[in-house]
C-alpha positions in Angstrom: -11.8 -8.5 -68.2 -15.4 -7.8 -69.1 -17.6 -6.0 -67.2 -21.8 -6.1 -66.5 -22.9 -1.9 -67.6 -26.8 -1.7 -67.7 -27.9 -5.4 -68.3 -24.4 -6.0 -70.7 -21.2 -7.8 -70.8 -18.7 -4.9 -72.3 -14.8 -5.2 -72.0 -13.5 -3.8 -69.5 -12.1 -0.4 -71.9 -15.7 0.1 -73.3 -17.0 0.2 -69.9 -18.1 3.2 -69.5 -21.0 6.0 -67.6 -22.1 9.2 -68.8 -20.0 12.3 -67.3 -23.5 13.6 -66.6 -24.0 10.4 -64.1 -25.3 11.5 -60.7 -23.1 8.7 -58.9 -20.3 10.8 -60.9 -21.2 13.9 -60.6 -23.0 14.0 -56.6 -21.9 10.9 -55.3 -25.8 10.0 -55.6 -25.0 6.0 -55.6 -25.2 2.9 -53.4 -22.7 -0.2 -53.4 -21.5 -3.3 -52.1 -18.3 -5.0 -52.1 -18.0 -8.8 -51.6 -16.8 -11.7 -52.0 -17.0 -14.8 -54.2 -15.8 -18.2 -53.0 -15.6 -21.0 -54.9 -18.1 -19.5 -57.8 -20.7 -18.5 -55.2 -21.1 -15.0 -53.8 -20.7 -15.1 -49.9 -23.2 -13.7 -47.7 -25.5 -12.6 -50.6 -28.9 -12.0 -49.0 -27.2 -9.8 -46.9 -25.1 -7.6 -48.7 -28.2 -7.3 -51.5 -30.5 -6.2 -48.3 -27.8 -3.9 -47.4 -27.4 -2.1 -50.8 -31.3 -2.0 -50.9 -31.6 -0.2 -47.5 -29.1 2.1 -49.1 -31.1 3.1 -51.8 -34.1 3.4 -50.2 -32.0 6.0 -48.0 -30.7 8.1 -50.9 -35.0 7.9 -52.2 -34.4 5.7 -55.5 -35.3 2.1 -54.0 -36.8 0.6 -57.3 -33.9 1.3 -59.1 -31.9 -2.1 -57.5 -32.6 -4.3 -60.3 -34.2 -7.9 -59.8 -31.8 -9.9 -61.4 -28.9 -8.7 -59.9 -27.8 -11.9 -58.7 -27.6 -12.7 -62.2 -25.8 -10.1 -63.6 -22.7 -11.1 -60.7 -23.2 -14.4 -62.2 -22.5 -13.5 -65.3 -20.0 -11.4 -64.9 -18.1 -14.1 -63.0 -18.8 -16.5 -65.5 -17.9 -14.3 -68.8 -14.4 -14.2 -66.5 -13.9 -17.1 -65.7 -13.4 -16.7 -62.1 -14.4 -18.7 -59.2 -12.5 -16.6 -56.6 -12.8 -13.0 -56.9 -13.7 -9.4 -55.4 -16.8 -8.1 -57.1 -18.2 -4.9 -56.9 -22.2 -3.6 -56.7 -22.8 0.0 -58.1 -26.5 1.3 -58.6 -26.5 5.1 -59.1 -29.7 7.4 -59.7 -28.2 7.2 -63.4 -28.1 10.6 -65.7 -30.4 13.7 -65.1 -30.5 17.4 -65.9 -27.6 18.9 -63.8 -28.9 20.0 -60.7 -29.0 19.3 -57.2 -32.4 18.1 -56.5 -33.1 14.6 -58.0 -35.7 14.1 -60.5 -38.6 11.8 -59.5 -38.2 9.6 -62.3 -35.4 7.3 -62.0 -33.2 5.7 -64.9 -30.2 4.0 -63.2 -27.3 3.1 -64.0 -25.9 -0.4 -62.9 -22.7 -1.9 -62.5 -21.1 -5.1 -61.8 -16.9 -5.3 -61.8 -14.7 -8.4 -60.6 -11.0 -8.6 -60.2 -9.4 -12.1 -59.0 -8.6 -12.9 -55.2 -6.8 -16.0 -54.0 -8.9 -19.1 -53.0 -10.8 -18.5 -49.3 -11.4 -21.3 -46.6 -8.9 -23.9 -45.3 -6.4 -23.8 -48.2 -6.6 -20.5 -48.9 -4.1 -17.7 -49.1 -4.9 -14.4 -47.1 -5.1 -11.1 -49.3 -3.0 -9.0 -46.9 0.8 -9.9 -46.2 1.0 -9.5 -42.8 -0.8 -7.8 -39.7 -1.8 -4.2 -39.7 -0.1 -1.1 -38.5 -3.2 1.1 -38.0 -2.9 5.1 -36.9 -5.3 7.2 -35.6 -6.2 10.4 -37.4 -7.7 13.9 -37.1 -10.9 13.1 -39.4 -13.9 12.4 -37.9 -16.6 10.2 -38.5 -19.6 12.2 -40.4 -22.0 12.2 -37.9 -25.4 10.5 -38.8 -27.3 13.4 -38.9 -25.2 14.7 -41.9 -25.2 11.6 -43.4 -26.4 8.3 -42.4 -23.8 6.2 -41.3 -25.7 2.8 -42.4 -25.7 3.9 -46.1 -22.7 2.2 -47.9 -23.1 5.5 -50.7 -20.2 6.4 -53.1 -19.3 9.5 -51.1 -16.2 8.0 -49.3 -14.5 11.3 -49.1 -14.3 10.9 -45.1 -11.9 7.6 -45.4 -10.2 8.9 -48.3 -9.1 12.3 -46.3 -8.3 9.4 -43.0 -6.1 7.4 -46.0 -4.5 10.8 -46.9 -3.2 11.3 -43.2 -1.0 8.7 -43.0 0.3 8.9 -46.5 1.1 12.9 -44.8 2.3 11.2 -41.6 4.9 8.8 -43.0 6.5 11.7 -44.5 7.7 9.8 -48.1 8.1 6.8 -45.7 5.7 3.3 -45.8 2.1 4.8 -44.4 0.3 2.5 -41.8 -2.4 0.5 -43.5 -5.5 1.6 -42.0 -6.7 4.4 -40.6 -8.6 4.3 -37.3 -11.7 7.3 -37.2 -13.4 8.3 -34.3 -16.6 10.2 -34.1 -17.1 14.0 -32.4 -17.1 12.5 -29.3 -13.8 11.1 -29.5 -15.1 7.4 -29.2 -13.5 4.4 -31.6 -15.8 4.0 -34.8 -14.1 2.2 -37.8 -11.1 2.2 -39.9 -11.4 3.8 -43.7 -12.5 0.6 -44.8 -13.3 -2.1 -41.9 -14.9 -2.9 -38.9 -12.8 -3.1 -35.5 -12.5 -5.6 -32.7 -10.5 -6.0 -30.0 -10.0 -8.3 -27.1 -9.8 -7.7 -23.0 -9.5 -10.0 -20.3 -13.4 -9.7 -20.2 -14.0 -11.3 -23.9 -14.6 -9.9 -27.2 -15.0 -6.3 -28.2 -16.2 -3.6 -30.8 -17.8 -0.4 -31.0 -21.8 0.0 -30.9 -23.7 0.2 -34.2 -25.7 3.1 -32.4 -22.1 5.0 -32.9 -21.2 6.9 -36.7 -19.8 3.5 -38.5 -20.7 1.5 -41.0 -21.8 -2.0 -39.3 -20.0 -4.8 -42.0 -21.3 -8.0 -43.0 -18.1 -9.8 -41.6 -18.5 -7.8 -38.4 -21.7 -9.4 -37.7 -20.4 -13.1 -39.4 -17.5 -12.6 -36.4 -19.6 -11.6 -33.7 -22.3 -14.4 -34.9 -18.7 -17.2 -35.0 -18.1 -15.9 -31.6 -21.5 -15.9 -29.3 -21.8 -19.7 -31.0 -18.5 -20.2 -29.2 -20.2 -19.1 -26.1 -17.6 -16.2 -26.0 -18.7 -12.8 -24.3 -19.3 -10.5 -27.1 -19.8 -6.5 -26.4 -20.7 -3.8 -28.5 -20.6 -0.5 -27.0 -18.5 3.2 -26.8 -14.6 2.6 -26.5 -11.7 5.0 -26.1 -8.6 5.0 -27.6 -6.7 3.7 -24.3 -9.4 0.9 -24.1 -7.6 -0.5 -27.6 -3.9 -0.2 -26.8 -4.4 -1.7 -24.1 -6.1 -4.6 -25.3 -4.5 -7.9 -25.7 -5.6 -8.5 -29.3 -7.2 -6.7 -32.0 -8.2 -7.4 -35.6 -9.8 -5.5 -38.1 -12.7 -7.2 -40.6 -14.1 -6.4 -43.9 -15.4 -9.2 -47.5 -12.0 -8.9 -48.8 -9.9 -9.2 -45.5 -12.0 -11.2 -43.5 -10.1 -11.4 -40.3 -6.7 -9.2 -40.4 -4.7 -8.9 -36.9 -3.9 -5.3 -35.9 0.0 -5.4 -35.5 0.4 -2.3 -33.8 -1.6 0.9 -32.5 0.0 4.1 -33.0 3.2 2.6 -33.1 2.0 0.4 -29.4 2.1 -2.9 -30.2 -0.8 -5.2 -29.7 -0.9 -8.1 -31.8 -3.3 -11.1 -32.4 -3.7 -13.8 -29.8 -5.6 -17.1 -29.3 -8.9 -15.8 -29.9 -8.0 -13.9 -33.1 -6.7 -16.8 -34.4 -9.9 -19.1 -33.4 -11.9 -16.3 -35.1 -9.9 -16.8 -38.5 -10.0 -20.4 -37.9 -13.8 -20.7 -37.4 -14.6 -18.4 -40.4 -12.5 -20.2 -42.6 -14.0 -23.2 -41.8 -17.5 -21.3 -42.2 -16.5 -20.7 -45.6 -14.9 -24.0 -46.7 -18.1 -25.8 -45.2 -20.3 -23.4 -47.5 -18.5 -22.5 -50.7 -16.0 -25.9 -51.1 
């Protein structure tokens, strides 16, 4: 594998940052995570405007470089890989080891791919089957510690919900997400997607004015499912509301559209919407990257 470090193509065992990065050492960094279909990254505007709002949060905006785009290119390209998870990092790059940031800014990019099976119509999913997902005793870092909407490399909050049910299954097989609430006890994400889940009343997922992360699929479903004319609501659900709905899923770029199995060992289950949902996307995708 080769990788893109600072504006080069370096193997994937010479790719290397400074110990004295801030992104290392602070957790002072943006990213993205997406996917490529077919050669092409999907949803790029967006997931280049949400790194950018990132950085402009953590106060080094300039440092997301103009040619980014090109640098994913290449590093697809050097590769060879048409299908593939790729990986955004901008950090405030290397400076004098102290808490408070310098005001000049040298940063340190990367670009990293690893191959995933073909998306749309004929592809293969990247899970193998629906999700077990567990509530857990974390709670979602409220925005006022640190913004919610900033995708940063401090991901010490899902790590410590991961660690729960690795603790929970006891040397058993740990459920594969986590499900966090916030400090008021209402549903806000899993470790590493966005939720949704389905009533009699149409399609559901907690509010973006709540502690989560809002993800580019999230708003690809919930964009799928109003042009369906489906009733979509956002808004502040507890944990009752989602075992007893009659479907759930969870979404994120390298999921897409994964069924929630079971709820704290209640099973739920995907349905006929759920499976429209992962029908319409992969058609989305087929019709723009094949």
């Amino acid at each position: 594998m080769q990788y893109h470090v600072n504006g080069t193509l370096v193997p994937d065992d010479e790719a290397t940052v400074s110990v004295r990065d801030r992104g290392f050492m602070y957790g002072d960094a943006a990213f993205e995570t997406l996917r490529a279909y077919g050669g092409e990254p999907f949803q790029w505007d967006a997931h280049r405007e949400r790194l950018q709002r990132t950085a402009e949060t953590l106060g080094f905006a300039d440092a997301v470089p103009d040619d980014l785009r090109e640098r994913v290119d290449d590093t697809l390209a050097a590769n060879d890989l048409d299908e593939a998870y790729v990986r955004l990092s901008v950090t405030r790059g290397v400076q004098p080891g102290k808490l408070t940031p310098g005001a000049d800014v040298d940063p340190t990019i990367v670009v990293i791919c690893k191959e995933l099976p073909r998306g749309g119509l004929e592809g293969e999913r990247v899970w193998d089957g629906p999700a077990s997902v567990q509530t857990v005793r974390t709670r979602r870092i409220p925005s006022e510690a640190v913004p919610a909407d900033a995708k940063t490399h401090n991901y010490l909050n899902g790590i410590l919900g991961r660690l729960e049910l690795r603790k929970a299954a006891a040397g058993g097989e740990p459920a594969d997400e986590c499900l966090i609430r916030d400090m008021d006890g209402n549903l806000a994400e899993g470790a590493t997607s966005n939720l949704f889940f389905v009533t009699d009343n149409g399609l559901r997922t907690p509010s973006a004015d709540l502690d989560l992360l809002p993800g580019v699929t999230r708003d690809i479903v919930m964009d799928i499912a109003r042009g369906e004319e489906f009733p979509v609501e956002t808004g502040h659900y507890s944990l009752d509301a989602l075992r007893d709905a009659d479907e759930a899923f969870l979404t994120n770029s390298t999921w897409e559209i994964r069924p929630i199995e079971t709820v704290d060992g209640i099973s739920v289950g995907s349905g006929p919407m759920t499976k429209l949902l992962q029908r319409l996307f992969d058609e989305r995708i087929e019709q723009q990257h094949y």
